[in-house]
Kinemage of the C-alpha trace (Angstrom):
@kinemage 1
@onewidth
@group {chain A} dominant
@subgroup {mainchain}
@vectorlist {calphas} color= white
{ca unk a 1} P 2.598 -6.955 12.857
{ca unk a 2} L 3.998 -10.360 12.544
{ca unk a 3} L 6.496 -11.550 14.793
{ca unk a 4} L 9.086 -14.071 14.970
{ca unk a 5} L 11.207 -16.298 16.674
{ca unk a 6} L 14.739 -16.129 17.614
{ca unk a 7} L 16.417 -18.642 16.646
{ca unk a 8} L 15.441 -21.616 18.915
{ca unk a 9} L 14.873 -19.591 22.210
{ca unk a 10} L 11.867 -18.683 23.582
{ca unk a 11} L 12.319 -15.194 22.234
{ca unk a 12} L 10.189 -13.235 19.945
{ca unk a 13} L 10.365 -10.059 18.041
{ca unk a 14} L 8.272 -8.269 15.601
{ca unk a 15} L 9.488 -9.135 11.951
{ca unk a 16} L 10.731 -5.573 10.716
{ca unk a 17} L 12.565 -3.602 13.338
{ca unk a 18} L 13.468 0.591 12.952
{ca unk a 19} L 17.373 0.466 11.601
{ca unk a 20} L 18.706 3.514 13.717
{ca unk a 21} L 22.640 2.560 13.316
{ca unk a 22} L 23.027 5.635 11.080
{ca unk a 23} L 21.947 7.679 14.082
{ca unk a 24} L 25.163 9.078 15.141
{ca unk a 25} L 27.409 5.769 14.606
{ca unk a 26} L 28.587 6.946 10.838
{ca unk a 27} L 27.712 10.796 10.876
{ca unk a 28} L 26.849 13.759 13.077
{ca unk a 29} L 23.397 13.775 13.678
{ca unk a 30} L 21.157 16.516 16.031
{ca unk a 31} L 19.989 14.854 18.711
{ca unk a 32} L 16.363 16.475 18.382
{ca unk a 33} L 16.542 15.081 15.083
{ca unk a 34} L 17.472 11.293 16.330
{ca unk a 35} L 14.688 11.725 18.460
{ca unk a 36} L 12.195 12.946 16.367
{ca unk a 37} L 12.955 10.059 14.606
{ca unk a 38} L 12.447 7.173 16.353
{ca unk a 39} L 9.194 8.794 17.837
{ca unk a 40} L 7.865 9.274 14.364
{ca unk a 41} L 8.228 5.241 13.593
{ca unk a 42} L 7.498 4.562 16.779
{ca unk a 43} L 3.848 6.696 16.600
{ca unk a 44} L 3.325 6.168 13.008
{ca unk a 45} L -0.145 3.629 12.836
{ca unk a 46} L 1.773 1.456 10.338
{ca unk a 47} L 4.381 0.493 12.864
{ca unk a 48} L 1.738 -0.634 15.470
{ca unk a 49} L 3.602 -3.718 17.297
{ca unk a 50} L 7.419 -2.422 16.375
{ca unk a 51} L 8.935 -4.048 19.620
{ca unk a 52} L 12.415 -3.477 18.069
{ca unk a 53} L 15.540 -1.125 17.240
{ca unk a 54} L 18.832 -1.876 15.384
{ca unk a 55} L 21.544 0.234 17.027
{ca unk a 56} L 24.504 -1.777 16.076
């Protein structure tokens, strides 16, 4: 996966990251669920390199 760099630090992240703000920030959500989740993107072969989440 292609990564990035922040801004002008040294910093890099991959270029797509897993948005998880919905995860309990705006509704109810099971926490089996949430987890089952972010393992799912985080396992899934297309995601190989994901060194980012987006929990804001």
């Amino acid at each position: 996966m292609r990564r990035i760099r922040l801004g002008p630090s040294a910093v890099e992240s991959t270029e797509l990251s897993f948005g998880a703000a919905a995860m309990g920030h705006f509704t109810e959500v099971d926490p089996a669920q949430a987890a089952a989740a972010v393992h799912a993107a985080r396992d899934d072969p297309r995601a190989e390199g994901l060194l980012s989440e987006d929990r804001a």
